[in-house]
Backbone bond lengths (Angstrom), bond angles and torsions (degrees), N, CA, C in turn:
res aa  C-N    CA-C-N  psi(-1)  N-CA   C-N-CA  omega(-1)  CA-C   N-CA-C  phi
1 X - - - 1.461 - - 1.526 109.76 -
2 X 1.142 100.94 125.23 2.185 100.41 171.82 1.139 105.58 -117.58
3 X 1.419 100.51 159.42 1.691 121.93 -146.67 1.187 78.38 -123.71
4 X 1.923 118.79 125.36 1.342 127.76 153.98 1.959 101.79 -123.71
5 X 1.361 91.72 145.19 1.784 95.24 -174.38 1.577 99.84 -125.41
6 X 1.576 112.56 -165.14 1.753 115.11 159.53 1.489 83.50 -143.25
7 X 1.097 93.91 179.92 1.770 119.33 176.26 0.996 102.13 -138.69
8 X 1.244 106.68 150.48 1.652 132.73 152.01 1.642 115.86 157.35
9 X 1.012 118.43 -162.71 1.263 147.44 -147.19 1.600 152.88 -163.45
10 X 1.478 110.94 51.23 1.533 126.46 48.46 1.464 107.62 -98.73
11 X 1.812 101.81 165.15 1.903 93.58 -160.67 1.598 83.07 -151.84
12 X 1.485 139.90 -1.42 1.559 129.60 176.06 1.314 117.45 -49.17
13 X 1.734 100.76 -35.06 1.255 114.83 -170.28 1.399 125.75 -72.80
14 X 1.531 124.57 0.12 1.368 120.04 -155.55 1.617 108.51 -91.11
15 X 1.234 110.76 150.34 1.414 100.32 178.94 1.916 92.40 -101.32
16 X 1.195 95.91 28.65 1.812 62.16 -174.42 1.600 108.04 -93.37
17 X 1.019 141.16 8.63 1.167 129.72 151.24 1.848 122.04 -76.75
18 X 1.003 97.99 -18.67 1.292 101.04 170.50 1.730 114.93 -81.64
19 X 1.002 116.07 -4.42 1.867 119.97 164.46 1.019 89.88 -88.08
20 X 1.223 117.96 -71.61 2.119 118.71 -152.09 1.511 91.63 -51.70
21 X 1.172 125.38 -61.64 1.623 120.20 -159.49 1.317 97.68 -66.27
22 X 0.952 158.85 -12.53 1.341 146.12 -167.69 1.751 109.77 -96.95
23 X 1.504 97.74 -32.23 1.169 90.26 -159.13 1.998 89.35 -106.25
24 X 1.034 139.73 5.95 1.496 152.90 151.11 1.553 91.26 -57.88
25 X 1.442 122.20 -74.59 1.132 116.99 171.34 1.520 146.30 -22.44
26 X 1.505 89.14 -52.96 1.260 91.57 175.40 1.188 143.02 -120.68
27 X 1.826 101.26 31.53 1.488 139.18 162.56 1.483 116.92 -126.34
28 X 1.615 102.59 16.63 1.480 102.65 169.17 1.903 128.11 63.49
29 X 1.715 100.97 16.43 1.078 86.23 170.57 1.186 131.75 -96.75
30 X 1.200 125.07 158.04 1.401 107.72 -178.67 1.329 114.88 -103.02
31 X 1.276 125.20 109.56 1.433 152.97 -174.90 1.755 105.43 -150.79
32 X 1.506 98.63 167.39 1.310 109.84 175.56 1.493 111.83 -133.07
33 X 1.256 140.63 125.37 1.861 137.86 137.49 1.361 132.51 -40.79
34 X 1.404 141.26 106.71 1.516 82.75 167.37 2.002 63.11 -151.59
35 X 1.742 92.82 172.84 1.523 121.07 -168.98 1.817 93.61 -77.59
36 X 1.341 102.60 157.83 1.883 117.00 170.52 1.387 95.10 -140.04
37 X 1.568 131.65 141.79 1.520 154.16 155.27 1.476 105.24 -72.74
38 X 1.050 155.11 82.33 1.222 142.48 158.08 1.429 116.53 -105.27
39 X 1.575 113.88 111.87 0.841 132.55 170.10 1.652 136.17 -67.06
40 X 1.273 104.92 -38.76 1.404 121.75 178.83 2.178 93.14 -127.52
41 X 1.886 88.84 101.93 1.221 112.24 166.07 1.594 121.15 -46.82
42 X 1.803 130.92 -32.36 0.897 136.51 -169.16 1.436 111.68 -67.59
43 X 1.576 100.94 -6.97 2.111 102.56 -166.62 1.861 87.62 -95.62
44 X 1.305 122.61 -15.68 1.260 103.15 -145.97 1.652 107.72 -51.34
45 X 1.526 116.86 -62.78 1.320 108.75 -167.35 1.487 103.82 -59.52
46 X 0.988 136.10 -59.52 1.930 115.34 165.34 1.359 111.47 -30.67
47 X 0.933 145.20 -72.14 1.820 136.83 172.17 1.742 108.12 -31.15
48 X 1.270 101.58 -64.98 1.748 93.94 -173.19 1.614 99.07 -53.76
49 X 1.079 124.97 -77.00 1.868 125.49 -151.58 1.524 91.16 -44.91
50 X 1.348 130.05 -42.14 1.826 125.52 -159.21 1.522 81.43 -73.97
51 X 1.400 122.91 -95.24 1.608 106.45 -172.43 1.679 152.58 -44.36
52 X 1.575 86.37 18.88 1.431 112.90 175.33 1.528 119.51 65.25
53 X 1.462 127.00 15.15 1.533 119.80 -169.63 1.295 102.02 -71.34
54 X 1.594 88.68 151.49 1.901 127.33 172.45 1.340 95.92 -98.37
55 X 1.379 143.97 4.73 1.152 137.83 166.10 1.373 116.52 177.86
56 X 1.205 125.28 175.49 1.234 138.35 159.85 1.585 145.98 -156.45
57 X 0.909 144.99 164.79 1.539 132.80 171.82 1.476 102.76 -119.72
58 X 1.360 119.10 157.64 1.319 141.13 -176.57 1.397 125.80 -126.00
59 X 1.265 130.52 125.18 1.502 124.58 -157.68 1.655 110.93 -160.54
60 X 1.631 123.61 129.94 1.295 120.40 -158.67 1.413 115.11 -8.50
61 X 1.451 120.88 142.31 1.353 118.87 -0.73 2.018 101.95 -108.76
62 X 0.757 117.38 43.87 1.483 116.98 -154.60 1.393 107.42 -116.89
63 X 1.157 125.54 -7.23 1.662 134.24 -160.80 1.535 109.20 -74.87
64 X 1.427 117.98 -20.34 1.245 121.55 -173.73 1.808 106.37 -102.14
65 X 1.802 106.69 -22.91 1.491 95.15 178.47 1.700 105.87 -85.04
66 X 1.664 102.67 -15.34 1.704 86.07 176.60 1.353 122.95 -62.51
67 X 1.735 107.78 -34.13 1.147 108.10 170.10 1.790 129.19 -32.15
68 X 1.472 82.65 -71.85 1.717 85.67 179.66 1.364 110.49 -64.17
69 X 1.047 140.06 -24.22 1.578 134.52 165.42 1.300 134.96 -60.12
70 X 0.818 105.70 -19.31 2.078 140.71 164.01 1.760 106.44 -25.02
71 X 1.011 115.44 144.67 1.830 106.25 171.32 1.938 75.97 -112.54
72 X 1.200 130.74 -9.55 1.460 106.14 -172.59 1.613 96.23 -170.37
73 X 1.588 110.54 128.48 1.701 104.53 178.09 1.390 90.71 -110.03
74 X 0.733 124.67 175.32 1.560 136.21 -169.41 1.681 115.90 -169.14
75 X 1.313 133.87 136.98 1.138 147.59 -152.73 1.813 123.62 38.46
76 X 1.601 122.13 -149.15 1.230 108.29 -163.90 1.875 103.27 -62.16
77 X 1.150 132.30 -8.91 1.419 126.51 166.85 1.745 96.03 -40.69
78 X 0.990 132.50 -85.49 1.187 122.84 -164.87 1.243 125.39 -33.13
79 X 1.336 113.40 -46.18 1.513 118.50 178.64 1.797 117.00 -55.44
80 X 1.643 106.36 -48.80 1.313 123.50 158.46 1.034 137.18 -28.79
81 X 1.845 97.60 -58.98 1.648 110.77 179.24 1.436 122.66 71.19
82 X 2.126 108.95 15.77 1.833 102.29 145.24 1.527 85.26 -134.34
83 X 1.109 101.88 173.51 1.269 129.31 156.66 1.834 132.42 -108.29
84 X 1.288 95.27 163.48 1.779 86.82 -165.58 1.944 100.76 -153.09
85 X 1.472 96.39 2.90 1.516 97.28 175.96 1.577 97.87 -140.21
86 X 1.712 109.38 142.38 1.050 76.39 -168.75 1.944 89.27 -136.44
87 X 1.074 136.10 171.51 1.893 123.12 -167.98 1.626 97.42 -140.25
88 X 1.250 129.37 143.69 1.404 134.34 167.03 1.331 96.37 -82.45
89 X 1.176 139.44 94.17 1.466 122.46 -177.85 1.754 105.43 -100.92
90 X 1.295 127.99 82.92 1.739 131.65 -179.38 1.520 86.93 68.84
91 X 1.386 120.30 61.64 1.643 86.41 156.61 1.376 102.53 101.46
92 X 1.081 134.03 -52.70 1.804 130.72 -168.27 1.621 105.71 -113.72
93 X 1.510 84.57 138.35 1.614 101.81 -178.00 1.761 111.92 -73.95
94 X 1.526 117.36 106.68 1.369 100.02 173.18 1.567 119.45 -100.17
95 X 1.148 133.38 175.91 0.974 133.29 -167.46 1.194 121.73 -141.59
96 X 1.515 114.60 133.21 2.145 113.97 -162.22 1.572 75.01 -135.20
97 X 1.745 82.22 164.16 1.614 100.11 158.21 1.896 115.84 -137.74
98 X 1.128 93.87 108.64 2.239 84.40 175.47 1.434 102.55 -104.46
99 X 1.177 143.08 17.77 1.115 127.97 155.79 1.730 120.33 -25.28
100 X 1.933 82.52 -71.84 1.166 89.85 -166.48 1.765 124.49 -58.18
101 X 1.288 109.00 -23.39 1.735 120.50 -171.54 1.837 100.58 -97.27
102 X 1.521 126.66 -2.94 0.810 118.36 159.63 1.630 126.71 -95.46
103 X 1.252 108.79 -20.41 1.706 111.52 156.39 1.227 119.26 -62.67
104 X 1.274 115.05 -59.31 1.628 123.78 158.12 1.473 103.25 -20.57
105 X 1.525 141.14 -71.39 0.881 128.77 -130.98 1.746 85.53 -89.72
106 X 1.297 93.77 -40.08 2.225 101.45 -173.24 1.546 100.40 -41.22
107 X 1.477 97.66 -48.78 1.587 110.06 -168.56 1.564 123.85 -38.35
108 X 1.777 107.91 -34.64 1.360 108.81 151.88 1.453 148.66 -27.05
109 X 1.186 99.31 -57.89 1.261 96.78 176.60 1.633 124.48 -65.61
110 X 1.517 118.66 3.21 1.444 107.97 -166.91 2.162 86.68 -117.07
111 X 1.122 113.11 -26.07 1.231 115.77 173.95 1.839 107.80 142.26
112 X 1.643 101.99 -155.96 1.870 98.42 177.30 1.504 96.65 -108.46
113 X 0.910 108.45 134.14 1.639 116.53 174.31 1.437 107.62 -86.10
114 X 1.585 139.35 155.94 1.052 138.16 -169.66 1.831 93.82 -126.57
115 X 1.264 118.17 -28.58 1.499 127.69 175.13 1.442 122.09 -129.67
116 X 1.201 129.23 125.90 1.273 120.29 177.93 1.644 114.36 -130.30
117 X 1.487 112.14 161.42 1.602 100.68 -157.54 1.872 65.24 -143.91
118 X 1.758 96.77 130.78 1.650 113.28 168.59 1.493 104.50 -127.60
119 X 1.622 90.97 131.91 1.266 98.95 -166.99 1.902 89.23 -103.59
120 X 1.614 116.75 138.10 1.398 134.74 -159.42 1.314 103.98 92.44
121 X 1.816 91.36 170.98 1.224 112.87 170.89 1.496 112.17 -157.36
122 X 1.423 119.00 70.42 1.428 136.33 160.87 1.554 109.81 -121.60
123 X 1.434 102.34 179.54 1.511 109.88 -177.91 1.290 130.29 -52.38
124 X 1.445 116.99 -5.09 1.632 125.41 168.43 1.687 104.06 -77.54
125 X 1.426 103.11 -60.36 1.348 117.83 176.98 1.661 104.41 -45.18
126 X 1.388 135.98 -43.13 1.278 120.10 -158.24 1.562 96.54 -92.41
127 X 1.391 110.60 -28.17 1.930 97.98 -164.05 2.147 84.25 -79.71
128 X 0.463 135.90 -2.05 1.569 124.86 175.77 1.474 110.38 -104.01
129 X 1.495 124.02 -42.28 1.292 110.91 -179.64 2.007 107.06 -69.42
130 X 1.341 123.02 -9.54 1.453 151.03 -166.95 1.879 99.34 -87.17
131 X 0.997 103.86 -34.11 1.614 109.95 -175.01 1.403 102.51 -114.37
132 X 0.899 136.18 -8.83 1.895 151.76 177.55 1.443 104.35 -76.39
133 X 1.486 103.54 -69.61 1.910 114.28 165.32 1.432 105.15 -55.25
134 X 1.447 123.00 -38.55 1.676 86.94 -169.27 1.622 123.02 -93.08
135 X 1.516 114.45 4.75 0.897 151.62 172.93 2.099 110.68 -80.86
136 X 1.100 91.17 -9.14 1.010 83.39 173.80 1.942 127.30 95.10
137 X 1.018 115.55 -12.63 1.782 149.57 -164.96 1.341 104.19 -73.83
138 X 1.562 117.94 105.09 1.674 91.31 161.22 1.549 120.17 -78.27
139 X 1.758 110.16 135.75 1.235 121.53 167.59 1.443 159.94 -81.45
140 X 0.929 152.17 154.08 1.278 140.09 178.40 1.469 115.04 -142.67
141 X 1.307 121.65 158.32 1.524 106.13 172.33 1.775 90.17 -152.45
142 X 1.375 92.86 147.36 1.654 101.04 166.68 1.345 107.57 -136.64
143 X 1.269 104.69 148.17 1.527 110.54 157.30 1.379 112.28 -172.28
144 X 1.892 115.67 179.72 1.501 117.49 -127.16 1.750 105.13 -61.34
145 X 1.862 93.83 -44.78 1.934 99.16 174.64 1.311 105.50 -118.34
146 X 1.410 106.70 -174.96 1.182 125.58 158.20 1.449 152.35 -32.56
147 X 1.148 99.33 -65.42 1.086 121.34 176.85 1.696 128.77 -49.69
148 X 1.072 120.64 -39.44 0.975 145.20 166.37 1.651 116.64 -33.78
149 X 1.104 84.27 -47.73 2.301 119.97 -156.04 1.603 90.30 -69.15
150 X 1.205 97.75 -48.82 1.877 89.92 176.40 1.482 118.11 -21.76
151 X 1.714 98.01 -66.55 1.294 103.07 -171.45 1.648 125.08 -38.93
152 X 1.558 99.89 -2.00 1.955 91.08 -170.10 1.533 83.49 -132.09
153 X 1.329 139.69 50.89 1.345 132.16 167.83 1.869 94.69 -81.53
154 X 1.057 122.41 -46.05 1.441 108.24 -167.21 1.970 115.57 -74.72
155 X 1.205 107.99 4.28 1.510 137.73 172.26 1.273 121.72 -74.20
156 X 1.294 132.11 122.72 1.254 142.75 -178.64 1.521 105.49 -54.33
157 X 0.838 139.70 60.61 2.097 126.73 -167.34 1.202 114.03 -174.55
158 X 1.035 122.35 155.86 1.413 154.31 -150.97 1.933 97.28 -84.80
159 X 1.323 130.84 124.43 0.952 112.01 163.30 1.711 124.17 -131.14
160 X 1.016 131.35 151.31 1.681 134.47 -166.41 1.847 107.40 -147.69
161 X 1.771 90.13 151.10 1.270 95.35 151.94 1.403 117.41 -95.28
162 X 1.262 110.96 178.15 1.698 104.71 159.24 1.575 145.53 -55.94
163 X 1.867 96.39 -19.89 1.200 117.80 175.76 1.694 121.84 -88.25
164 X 1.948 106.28 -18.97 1.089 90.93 158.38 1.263 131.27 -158.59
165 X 1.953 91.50 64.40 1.512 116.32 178.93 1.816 101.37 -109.99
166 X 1.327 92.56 148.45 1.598 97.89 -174.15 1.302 95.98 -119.59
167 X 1.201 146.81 166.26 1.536 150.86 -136.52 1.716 88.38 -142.63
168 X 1.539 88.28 132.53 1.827 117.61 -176.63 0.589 75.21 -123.17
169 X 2.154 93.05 179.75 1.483 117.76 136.04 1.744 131.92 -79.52
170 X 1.612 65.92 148.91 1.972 80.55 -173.08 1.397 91.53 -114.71
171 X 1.278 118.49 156.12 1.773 129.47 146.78 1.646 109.27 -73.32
172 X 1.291 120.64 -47.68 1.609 120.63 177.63 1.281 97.79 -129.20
173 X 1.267 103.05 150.59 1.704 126.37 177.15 1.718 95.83 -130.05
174 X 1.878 112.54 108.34 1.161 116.83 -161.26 1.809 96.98 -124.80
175 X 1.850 111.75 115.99 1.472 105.43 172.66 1.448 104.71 -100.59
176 X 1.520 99.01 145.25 0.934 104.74 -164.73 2.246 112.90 -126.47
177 X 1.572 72.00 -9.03 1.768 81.47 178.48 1.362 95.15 -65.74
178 X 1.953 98.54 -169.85 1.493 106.61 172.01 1.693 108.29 -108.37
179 X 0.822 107.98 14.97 1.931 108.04 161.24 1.207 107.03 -58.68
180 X 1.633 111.35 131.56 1.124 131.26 175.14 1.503 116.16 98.52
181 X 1.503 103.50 -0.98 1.674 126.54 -168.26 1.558 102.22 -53.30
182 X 1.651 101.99 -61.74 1.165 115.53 -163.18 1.737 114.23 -140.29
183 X 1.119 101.96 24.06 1.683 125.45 179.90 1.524 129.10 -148.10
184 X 0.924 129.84 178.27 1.486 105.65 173.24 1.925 111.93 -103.94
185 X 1.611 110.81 30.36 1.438 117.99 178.98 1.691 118.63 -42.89
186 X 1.253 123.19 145.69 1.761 115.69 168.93 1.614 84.92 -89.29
187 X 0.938 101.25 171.48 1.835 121.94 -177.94 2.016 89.63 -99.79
188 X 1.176 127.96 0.17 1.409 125.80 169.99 1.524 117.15 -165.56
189 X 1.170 101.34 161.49 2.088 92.79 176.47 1.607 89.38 -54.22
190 X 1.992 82.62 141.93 1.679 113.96 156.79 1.658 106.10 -48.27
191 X 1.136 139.91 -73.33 1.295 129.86 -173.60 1.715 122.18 -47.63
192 X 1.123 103.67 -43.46 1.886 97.10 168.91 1.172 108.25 -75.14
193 X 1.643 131.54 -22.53 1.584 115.66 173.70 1.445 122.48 -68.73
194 X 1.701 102.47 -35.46 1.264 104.86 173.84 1.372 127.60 -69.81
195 X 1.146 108.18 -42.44 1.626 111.59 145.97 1.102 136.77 -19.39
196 X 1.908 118.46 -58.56 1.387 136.08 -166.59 1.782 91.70 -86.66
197 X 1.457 117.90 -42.27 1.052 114.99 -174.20 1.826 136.45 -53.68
198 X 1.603 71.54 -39.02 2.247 88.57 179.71 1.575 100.71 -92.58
199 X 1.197 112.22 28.74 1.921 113.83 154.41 1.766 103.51 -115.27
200 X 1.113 105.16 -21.76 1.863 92.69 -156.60 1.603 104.91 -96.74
201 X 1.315 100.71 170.68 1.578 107.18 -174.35 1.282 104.41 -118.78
202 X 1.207 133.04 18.37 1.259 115.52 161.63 2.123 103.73 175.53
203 X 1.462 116.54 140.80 1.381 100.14 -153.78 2.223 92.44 -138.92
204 X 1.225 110.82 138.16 1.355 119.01 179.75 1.339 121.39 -132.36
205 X 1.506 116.01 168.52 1.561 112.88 -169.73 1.741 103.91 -143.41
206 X 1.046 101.65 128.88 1.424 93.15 169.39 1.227 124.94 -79.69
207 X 1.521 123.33 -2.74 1.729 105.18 155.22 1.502 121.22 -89.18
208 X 1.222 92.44 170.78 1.321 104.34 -159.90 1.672 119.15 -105.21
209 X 0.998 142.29 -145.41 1.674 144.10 145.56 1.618 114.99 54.32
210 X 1.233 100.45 11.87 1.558 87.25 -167.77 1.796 100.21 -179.23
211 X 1.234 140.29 140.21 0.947 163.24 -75.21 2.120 90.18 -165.58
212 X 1.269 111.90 46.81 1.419 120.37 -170.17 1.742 96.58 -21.92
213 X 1.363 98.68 177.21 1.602 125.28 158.28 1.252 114.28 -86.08
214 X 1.707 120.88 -27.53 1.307 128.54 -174.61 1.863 98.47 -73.41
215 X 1.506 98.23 -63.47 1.753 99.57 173.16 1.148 118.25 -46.92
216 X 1.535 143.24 -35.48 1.179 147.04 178.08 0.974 112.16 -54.47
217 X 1.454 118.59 -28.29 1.396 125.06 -146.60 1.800 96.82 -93.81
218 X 1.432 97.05 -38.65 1.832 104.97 -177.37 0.969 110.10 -69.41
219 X 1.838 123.39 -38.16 1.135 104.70 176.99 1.675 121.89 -79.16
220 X 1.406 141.94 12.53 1.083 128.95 143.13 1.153 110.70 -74.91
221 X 1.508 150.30 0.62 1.375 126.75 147.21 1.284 126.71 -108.89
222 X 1.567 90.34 22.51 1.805 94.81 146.12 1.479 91.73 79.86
223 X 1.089 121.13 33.05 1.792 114.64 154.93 1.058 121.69 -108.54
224 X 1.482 118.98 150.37 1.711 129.53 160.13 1.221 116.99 -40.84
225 X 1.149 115.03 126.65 1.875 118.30 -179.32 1.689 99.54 -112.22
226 X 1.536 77.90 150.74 1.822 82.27 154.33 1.639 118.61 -165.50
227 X 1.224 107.33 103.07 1.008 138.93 -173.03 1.827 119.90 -49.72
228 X 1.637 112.57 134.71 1.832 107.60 177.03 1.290 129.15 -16.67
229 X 1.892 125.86 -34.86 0.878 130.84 -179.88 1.201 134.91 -36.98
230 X 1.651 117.91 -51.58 1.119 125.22 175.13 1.209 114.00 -71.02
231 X 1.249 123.97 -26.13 1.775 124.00 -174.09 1.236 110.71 -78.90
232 X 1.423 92.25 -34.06 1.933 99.45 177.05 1.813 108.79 -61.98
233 X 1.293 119.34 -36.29 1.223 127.11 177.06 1.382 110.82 -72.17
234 X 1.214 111.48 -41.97 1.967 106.37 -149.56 2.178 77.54 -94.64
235 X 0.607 116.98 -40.65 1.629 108.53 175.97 1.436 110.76 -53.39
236 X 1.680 106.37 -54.80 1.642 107.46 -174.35 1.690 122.17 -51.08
237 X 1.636 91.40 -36.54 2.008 100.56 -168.48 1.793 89.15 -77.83
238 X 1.461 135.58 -11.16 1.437 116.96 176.29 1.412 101.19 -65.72
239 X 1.584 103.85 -53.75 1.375 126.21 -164.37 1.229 103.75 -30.77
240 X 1.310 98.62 -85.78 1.445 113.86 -174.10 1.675 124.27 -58.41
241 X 1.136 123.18 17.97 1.252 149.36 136.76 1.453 121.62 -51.83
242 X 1.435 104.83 -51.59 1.415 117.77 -167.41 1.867 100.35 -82.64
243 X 1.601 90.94 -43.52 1.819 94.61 177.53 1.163 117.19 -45.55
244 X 1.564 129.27 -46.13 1.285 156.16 -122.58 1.230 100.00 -116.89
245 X 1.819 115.20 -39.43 1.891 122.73 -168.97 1.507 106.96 63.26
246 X 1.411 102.93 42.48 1.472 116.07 160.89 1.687 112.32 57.68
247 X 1.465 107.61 39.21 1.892 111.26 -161.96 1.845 80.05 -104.79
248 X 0.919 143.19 -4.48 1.572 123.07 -171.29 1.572 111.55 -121.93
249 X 1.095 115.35 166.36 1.695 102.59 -172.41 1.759 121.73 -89.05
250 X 1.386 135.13 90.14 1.150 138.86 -146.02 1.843 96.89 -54.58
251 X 1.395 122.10 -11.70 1.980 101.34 176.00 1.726 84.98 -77.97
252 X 1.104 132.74 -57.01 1.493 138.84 -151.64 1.528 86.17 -52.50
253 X 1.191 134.61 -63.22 1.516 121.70 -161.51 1.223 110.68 -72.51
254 X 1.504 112.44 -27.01 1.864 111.38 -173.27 1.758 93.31 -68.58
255 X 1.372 116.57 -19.61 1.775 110.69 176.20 0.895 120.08 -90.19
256 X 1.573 141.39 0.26 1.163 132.39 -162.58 1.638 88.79 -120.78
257 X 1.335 126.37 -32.68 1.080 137.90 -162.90 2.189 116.34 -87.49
258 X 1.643 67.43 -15.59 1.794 99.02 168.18 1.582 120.17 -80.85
259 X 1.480 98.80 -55.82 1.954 109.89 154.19 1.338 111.34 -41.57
260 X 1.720 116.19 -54.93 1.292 102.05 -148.93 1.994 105.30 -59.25
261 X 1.430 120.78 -21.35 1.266 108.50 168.20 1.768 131.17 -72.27
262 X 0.648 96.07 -8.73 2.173 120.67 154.85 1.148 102.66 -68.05
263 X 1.186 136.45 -30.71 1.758 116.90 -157.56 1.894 103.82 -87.89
């Protein structure tokens, strides 16, 4: 039996054990899902090796300390600088990231964006503004300070605080903080959203389960949303690719992992 978990903080909420288990289930493997609370990111790789995982996923606020905790990052994770997949490979913790190639793929359904404006600046924000540039997208990113923004100086894109970004057009307006996680927070003042909002054609959130304040907000100006769900999915079936070493058929899991939101 192998033990796959996620981390983070808050983490009750995740459905991602409810894909993996469903679809273990109902291809007979024997593996397990289940959620971890970790509060203080610095234990994580001590937590995984003691509870024996063959894998893991990573999810606010911890994605950037797995990084550095890594015995090895491997693909666009590196460029990024968090991680969000994670493999026991003999002993050493490696480290992937599909965030970014699973928004990409979510991103479909609303159309191709030619401009995109990301609101944050953590490891969600960088593996997407990272696949945005190479994709071709002009970028932007805002968030509340400074400091933050560093992290994308070697990045093709536009960067601002709130105090001294002025609101264009965007094709997508993408939040990426955790406002709205567990409150009804905007990820920025109501007046610059509304602002950013009555230019763009279409606006998304990477959480999931619930119907943000940020989404609420698009749909009074009458835009297409698209909500964590899909990213949570089209990220998970990479994931579990990597868990798996690519032995299962990635449409079969993107379907079972599709049910598991039916149940």
């Amino acid at each position: 039996m192998k033990l796959f978990a996620i981390y983070g903080n808050p983490i009750k909420h995740s459905h991602s054990p409810l894909m993996h288990n469903n679809m273990y289930k109902k291809l007979g493997i024997k593996s397990c899902y289940t959620r971890i609370l970790l509060e203080d990111g610095s234990k994580l790789k001590e937590n995984f090796f003691t509870l024996c995982l063959s894998g893991a996923n990573v999810t606010v606020p911890h994605k950037e300390e797995a990084f550095r905790q890594c015995d090895e990052v491997r693909g666009i994770a590196k460029k990024i600088g968090a991680v969000n997949t994670l493999i026991n490979e003999k002993g050493r913790m490696i480290g992937y990231n599909t965030d970014a190639e699973g928004f990409l793929r979510a991103l479909k359904r609303l159309g191709e964006p030619k401009s995109v404006l990301i609101l944050g600046a953590g490891g969600t924000a960088r593996a997407l503004a990272l696949i945005f540039t190479q994709q071709g997208y002009k970028t932007t990113i805002i968030n509340r300070s400074s400091k933050r923004l560093e992290g994308f100086s070697k990045m093709d894109v536009k960067k601002y605080t709130f105090d001294d970004f002025k609101a264009k057009t965007y094709d997508l307006v993408v939040n990426t903080t955790s406002a709205g996680l567990n409150d009804s927070n905007l990820p920025a003042p109501k007046t610059l959203l509304n602002n950013i909002l009555e230019n763009a054609k279409y606006a998304a959130d990477v959480i999931y389960g619930k119907k943000t304040a940020f989404l609420q907000l698009a749909d009074k100006h009458e835009l297409p949303t698209l909500s964590g769900e899909e990213m949570l999915l089209q990220q998970g079936v990479l994931a579990s690719l990597y868990f798996h070493k690519n032995k299962i058929d990635a449409k079969l899991v993107e379907t079972l992992f599709r049910e598991s939101f039916k149940l």
